[in-house]
C-alpha positions as a printed Julia matrix, in Angstrom:
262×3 Matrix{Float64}:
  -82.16   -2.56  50.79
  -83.49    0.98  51.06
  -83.94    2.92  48.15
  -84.43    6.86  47.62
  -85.84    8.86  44.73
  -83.04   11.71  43.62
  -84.53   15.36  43.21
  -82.71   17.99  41.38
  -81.47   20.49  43.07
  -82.19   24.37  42.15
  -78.63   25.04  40.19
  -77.84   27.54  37.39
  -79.09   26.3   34.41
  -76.04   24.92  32.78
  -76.79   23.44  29.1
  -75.15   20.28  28.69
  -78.76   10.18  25.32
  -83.52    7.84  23.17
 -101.51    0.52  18.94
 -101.34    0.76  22.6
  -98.73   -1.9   24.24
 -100.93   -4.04  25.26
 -100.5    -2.74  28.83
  -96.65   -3.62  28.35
  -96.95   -6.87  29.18
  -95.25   -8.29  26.07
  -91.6    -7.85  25.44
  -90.72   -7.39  21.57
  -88.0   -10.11  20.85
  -84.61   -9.27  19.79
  -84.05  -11.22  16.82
  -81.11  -13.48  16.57
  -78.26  -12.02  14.94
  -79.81  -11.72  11.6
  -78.46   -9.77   9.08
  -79.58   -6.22   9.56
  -81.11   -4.24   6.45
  -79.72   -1.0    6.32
  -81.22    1.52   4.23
  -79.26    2.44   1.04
  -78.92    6.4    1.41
  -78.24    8.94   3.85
  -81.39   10.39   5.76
  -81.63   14.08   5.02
  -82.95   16.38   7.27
  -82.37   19.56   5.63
  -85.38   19.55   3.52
  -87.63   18.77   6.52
  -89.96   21.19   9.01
  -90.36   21.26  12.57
  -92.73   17.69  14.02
  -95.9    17.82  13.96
  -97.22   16.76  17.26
 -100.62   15.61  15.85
  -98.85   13.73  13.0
  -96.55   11.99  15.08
  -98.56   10.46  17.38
 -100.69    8.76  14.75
  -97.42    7.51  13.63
  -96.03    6.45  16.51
  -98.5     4.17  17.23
  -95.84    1.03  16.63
  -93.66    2.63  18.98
  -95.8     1.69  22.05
  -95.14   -1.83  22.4
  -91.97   -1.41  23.22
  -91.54    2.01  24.4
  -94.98    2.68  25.77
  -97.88    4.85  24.44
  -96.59    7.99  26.24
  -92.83    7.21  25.5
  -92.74    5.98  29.4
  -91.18    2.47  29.04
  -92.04   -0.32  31.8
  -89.48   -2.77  30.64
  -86.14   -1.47  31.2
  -84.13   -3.04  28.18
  -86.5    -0.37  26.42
  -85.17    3.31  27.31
  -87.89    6.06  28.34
  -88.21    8.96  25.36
  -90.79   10.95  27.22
  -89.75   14.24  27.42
  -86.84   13.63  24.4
  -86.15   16.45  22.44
  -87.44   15.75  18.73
  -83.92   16.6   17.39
  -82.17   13.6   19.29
  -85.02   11.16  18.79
  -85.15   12.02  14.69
  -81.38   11.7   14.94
  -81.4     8.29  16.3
  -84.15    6.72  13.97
  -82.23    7.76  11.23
  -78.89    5.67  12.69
  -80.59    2.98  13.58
  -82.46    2.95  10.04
  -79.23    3.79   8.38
  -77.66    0.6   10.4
  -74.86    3.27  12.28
  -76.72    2.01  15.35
  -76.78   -1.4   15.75
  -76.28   -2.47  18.88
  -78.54   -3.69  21.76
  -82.6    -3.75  21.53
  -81.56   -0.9   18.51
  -81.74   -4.2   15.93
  -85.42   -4.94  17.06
  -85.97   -1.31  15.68
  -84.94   -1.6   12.35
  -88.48   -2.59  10.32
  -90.24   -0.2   12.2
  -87.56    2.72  10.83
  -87.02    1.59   7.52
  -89.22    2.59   5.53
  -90.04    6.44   7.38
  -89.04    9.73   5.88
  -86.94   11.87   7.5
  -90.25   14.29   8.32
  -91.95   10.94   9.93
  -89.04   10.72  11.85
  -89.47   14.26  12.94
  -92.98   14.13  13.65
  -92.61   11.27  15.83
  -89.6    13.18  17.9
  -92.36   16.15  18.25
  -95.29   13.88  19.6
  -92.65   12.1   22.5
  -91.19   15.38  23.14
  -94.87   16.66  24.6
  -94.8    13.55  26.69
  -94.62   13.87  30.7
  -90.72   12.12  31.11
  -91.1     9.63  34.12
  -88.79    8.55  36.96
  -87.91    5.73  38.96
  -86.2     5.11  42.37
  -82.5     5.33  43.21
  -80.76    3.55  45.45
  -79.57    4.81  48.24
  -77.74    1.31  50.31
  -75.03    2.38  52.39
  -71.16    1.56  50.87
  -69.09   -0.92  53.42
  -66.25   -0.9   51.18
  -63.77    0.89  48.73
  -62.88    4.31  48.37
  -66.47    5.34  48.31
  -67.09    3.8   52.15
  -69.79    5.58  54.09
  -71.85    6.83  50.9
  -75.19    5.96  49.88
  -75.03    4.27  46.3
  -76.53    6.59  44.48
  -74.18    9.32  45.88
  -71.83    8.53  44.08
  -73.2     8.85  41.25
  -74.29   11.91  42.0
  -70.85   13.41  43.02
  -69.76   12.56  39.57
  -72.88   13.78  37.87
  -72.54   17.35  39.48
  -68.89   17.85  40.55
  -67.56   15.46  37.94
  -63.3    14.52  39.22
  -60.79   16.9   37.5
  -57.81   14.6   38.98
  -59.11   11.83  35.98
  -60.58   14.52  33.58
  -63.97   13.88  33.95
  -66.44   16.95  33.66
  -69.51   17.43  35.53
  -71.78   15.5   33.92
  -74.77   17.89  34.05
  -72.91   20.64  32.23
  -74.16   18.96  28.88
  -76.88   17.04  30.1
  -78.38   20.18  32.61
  -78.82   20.09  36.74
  -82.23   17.93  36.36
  -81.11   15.8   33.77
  -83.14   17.3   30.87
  -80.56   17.84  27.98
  -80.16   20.39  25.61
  -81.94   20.11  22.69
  -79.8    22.38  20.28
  -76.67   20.54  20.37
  -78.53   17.09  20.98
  -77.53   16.36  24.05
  -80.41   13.92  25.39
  -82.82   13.99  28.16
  -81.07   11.28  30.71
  -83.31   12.37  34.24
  -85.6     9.34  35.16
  -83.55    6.97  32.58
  -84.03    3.2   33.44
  -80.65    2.64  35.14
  -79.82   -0.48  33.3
  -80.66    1.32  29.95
  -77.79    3.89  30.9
  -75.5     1.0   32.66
  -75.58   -0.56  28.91
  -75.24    2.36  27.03
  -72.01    3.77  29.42
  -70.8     0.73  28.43
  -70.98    0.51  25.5
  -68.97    4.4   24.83
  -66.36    2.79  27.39
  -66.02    0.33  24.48
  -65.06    2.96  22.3
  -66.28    1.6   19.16
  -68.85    2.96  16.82
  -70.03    2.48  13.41
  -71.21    6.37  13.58
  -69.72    8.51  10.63
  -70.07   11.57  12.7
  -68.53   10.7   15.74
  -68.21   14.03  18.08
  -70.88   13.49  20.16
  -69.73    9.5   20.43
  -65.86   10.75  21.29
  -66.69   12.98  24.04
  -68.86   10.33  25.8
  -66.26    7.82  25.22
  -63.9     9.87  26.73
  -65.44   10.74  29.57
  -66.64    6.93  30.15
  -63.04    5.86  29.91
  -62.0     6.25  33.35
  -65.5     5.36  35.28
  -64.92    2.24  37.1
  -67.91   -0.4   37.09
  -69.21    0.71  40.28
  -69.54    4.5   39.55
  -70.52    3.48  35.97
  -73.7     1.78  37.47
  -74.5     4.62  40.22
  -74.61    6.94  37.58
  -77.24    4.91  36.48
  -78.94    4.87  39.98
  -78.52    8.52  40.84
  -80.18    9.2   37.11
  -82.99    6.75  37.25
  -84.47    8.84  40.4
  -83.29   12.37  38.8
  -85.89   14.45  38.23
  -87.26   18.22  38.39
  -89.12   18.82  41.76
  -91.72   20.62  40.01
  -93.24   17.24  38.97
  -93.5    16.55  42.36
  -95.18   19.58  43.0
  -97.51   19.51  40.31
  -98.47   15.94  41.12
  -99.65   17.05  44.77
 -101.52   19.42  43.17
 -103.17   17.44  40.67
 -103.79   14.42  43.28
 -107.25   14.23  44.82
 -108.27   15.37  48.55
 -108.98   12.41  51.2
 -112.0    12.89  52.73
């Protein structure tokens, strides 16, 4: 199987999902359907200041194990949040603290949310949002069968991803989540480029569902109805195409930075 890593392509910028760890090679246990704790009020952020960079990243320090000391996950049940804006990432502690998020690997989170502030949470969405956002690879095996025939895998994800298909009233998916997969931070939308593809397979999924335990539920309804009509297959090339997504420049910049043979 051959495999390809996506680039972005230049497109107009078109505004649209989150100690050291010992080298990641533990995996935090998901415990087993215990009852979750959920914390008794609402977390406010309306009293609360921008993240502190420096702040966060003393307290983010329990974050590595599972997400990695620079937010760059190795273990792909664990999503990357490199490069997440601190608006989505404070947003999504506080769910998962508040038990509206409760699903998947979110559980294992809950004692290391519980007890933050709503400014904690901030700070830590600050220190991850300075963090480089990696990538992986996509793959790019040829189709033999279906209506997709004679693509590579990841293609079709990527037709869906910049084209969307107005016959089942699905939008382009990168005019909320932006042509390189970065997001837009003021309404939320989250940083998906470079994404472990099962992380996104799982979390597609799980808006296809179409239940929630959200109390605010736009952003949850839009995904859920623009999951609706993805079939399996394009549901988990989406995933491929945005696991290699990424902004050339990185590329660039890592030529750059990389030392001369001699």
């Amino acid at each position: 199987m051959r495999h390809a890593r996506v680039l972005a392509v230049t497109a107009f910028a078109v505004p649209l999902l989150a100690a050291v760890a010992l080298a990641q090679t533990s995996v935090t246990p998901i415990p087993d359907n215990a009852p979750v704790q959920t914390a008794p009020l609402e977390i406010d952020f309306s009293k609360t200041q921008w993240g502190n960079v420096e702040a966060g990243q003393s307290k983010a320090t329990a974050c590595a194990a599972c997400h990695g000391a620079d937010g760059n996950s190795s273990v792909d049940m664990y999503p990357r949040i490199a490069g997440q804006s601190e608006r989505y990432i404070a947003q999504q502690m506080a769910l998962i603290a508040n038990g509206q998020r409760n699903s998947g690997a979110a559980v294992a989170m809950v004692p290391f949310v519980q007890n933050l502030s709503a400014q904690d949470m901030r700070d830590i969405g600050a220190f991850f949002a300075t963090q480089k956002a990696g990538a992986g690879i996509a793959d790019d095996s040829a189709v033999t069968s279906g209506s997709y025939a004679g693509m590579k895998f990841y293609e079709i994800g990527q037709k869906l991803y910049r084209g969307g298909d107005s016959a089942r009233g699905i939008p382009a998916c990168m005019a909320c989540h932006g042509p390189t997969g970065a997001g837009n931070p003021g309404p939320a939308y989250p940083h998906i480029g470079g994404q472990h593809a099962a992380y996104l397979s799982q979390r597609l999924e799980y808006y296809q569902a179409g239940q929630t335990q959200e109390t605010d539920t736009a952003h949850f309804n839009i995904m859920a109805q623009i999951s609706r009509s993805l079939t399996t297959q394009e549901i988990q090339a989406l995933a491929s195409y945005l696991q290699g997504l990424h902004d050339r420049a990185a590329d660039l910049q890592a030529v750059v930075a990389a030392p001369a043979n001699h």
